[in-house]
N, CA, C and O atoms as CSV, one atom per row, in Angstrom:
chain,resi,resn,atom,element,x,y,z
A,1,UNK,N,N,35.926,28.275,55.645
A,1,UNK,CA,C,36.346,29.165,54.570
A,1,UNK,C,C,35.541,30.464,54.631
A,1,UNK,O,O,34.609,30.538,55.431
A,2,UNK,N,N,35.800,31.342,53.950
A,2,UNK,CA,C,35.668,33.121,54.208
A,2,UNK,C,C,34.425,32.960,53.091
A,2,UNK,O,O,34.566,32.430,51.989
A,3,UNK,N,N,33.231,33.507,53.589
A,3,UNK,CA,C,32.068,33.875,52.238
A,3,UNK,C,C,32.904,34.293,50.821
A,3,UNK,O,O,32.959,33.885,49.661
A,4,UNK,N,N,33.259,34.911,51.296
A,4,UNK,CA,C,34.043,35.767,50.048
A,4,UNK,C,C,34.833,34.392,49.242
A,4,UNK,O,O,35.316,34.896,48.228
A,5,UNK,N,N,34.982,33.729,49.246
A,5,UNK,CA,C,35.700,32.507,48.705
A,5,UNK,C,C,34.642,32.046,47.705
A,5,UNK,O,O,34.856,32.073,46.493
A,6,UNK,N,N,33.821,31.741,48.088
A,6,UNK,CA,C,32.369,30.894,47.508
A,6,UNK,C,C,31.784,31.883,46.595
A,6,UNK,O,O,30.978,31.570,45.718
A,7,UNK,N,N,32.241,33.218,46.831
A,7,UNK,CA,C,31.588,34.213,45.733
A,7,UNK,C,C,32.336,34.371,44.609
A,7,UNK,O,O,31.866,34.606,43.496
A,8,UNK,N,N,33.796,34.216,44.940
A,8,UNK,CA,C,35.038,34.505,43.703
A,8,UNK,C,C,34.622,33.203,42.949
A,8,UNK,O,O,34.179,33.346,41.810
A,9,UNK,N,N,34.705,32.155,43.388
A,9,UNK,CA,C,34.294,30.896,43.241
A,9,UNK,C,C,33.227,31.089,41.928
A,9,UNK,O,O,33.352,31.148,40.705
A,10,UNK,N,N,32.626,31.122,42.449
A,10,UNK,CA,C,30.732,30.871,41.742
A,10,UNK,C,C,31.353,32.070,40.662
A,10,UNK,O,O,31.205,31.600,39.535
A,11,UNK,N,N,31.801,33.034,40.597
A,11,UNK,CA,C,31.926,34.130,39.777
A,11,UNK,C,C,33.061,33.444,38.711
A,11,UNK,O,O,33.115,33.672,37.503
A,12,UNK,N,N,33.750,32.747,39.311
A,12,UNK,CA,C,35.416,32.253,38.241
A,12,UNK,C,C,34.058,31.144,37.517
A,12,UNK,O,O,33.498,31.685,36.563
A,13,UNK,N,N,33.657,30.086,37.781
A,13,UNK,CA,C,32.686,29.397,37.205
A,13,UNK,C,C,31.771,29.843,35.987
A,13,UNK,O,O,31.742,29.263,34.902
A,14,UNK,N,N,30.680,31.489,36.495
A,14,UNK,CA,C,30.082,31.821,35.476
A,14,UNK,C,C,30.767,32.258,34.311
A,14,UNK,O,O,30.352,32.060,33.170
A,15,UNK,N,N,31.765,32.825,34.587
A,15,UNK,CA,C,32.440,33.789,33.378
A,15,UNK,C,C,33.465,32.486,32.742
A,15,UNK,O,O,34.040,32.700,31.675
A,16,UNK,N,N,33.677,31.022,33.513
A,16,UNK,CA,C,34.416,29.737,32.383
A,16,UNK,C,C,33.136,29.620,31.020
A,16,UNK,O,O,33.282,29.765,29.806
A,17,UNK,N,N,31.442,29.184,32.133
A,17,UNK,CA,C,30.510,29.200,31.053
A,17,UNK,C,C,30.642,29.977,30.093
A,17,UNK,O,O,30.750,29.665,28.907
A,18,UNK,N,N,30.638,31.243,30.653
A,18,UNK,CA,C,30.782,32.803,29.458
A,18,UNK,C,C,31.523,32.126,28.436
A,18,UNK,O,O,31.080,31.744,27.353
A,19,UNK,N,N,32.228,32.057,28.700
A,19,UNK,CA,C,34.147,31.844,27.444
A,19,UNK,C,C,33.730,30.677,26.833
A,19,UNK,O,O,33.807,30.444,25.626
A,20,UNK,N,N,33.296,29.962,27.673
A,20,UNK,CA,C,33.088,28.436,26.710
A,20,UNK,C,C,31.804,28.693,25.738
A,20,UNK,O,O,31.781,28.267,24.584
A,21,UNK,N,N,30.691,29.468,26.352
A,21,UNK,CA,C,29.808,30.291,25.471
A,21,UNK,C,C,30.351,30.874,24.030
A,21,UNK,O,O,29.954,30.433,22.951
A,22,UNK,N,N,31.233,31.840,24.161
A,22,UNK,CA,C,31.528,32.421,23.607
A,22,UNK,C,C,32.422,31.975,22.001
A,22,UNK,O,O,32.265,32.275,20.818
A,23,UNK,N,N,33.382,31.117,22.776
A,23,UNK,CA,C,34.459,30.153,21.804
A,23,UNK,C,C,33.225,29.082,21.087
A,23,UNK,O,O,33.315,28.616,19.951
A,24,UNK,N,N,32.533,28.932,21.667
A,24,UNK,CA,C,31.222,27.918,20.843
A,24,UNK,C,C,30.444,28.904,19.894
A,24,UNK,O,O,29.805,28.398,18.971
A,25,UNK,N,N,30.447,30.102,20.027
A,25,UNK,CA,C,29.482,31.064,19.016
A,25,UNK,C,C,30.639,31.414,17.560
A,25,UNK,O,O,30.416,31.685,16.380
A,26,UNK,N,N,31.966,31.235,18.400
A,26,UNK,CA,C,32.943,32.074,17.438
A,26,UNK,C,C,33.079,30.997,16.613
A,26,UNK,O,O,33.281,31.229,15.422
A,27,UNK,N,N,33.001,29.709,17.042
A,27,UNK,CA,C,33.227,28.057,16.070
A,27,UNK,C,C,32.424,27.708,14.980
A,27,UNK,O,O,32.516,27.240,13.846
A,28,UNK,N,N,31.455,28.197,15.917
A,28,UNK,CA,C,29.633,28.102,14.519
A,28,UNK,C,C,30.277,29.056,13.492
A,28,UNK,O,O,30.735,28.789,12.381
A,29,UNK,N,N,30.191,30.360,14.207
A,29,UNK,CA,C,30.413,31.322,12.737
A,29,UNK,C,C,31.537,31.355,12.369
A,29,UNK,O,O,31.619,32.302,11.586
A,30,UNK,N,N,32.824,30.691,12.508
A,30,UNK,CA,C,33.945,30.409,11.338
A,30,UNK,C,C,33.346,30.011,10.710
A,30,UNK,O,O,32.885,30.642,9.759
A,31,UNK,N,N,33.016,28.488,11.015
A,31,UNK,CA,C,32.480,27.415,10.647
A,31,UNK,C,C,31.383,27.983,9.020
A,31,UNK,O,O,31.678,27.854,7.832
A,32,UNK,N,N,30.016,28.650,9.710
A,32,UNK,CA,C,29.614,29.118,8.540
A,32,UNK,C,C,29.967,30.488,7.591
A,32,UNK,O,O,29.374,30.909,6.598
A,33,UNK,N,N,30.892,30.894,8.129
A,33,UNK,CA,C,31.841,31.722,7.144
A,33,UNK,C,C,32.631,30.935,6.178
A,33,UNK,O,O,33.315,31.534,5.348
A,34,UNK,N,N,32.608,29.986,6.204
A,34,UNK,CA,C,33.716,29.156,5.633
A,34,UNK,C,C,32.687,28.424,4.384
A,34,UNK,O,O,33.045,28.200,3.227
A,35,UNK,N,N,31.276,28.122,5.000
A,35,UNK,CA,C,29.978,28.130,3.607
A,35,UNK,C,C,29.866,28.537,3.306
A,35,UNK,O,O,29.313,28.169,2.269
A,36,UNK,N,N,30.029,29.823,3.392
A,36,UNK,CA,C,29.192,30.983,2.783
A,36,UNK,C,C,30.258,31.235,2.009
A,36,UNK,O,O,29.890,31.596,0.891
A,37,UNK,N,N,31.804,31.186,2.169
A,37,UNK,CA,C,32.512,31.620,1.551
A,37,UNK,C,C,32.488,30.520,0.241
A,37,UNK,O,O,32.365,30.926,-0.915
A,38,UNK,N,N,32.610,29.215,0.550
A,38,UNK,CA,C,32.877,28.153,-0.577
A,38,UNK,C,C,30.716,28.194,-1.588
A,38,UNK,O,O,30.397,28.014,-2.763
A,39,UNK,N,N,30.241,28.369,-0.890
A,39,UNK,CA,C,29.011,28.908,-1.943
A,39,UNK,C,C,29.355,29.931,-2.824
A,39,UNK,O,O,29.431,29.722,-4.035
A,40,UNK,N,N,29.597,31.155,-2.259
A,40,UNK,CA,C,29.942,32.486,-2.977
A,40,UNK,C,C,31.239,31.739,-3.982
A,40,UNK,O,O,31.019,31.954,-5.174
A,41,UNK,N,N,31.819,31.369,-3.870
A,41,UNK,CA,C,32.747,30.851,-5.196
A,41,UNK,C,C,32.733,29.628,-6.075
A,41,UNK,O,O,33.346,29.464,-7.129
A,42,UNK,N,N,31.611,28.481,-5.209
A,42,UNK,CA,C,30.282,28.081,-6.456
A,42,UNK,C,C,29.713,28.795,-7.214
A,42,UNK,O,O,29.862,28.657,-8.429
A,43,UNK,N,N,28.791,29.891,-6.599
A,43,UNK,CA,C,28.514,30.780,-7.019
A,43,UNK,C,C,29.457,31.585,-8.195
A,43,UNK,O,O,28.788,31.488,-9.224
A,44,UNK,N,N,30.306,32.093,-8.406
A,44,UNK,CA,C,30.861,33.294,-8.723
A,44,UNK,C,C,31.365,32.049,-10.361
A,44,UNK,O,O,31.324,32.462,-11.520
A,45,UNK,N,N,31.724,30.801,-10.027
A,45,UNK,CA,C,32.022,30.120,-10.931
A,45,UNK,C,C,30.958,29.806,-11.831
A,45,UNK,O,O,30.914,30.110,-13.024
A,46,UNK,N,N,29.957,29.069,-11.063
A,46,UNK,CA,C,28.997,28.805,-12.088
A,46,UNK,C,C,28.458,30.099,-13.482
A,46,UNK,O,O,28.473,29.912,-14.699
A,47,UNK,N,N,28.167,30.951,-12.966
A,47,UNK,CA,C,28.071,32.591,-13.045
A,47,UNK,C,C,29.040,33.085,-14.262
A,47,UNK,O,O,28.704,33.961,-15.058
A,48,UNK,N,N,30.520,32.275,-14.299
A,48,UNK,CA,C,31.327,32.856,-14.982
A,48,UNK,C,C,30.910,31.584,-16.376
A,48,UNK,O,O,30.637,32.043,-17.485
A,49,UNK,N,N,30.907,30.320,-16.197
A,49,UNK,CA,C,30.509,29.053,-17.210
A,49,UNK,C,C,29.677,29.643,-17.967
A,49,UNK,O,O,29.944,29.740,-19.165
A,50,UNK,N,N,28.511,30.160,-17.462
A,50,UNK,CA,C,27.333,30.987,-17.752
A,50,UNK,C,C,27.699,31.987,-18.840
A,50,UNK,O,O,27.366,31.923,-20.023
A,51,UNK,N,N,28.374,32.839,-18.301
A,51,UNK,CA,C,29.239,33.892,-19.369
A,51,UNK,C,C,29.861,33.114,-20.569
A,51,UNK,O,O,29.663,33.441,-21.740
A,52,UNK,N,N,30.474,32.272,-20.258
A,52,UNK,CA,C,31.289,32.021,-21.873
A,52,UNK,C,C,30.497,30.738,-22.486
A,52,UNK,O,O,30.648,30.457,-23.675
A,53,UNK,N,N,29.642,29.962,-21.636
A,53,UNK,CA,C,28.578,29.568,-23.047
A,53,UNK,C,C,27.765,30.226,-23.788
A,53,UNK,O,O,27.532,29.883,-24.946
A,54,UNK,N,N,26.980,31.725,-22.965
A,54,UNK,CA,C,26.493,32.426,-23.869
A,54,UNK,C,C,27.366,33.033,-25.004
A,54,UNK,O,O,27.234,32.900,-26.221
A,55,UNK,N,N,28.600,33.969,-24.060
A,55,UNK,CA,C,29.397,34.156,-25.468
A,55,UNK,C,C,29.578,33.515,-26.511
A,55,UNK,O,O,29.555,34.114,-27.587
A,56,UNK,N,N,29.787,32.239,-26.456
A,56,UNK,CA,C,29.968,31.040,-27.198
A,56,UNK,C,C,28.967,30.845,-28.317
A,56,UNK,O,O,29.221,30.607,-29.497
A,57,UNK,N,N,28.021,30.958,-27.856
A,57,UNK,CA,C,26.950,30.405,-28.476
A,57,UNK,C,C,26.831,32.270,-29.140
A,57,UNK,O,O,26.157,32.152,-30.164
A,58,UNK,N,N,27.121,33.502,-29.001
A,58,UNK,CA,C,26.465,34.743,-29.615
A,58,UNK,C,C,27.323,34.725,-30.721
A,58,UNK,O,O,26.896,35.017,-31.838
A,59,UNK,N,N,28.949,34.290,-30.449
A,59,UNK,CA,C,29.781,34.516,-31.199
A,59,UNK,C,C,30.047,33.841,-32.491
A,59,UNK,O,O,30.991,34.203,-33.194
């Protein structure tokens, strides 16, 4: 076989790692976009309970 074979080769290989790299970074951070999002609307709820027992209790 031609050198040049073994180089396309080894090169199609690093750049599968790359992608499989890559699709593994993009999975994590859905992944914790998707906490951060369901916190922030724990958040935003608890926050609002907060609001109308005080009202509650001023009124």
């Amino acid at each position: 076989m031609p050198s040049h074979w073994y180089r396309r080769s080894h090169l199609k290989s690093g750049c599968h790692r790359r992608r499989q790299t890559l699709s593994g970074l993009l999975s994590l951070a859905h992944v914790q976009a998707g906490e951060l999002a369901n916190a922030f609307d724990h958040a935003r709820i608890t926050g609002q309970l907060c609001k109308r027992s005080y009202n509650a209790l001023i009124n």
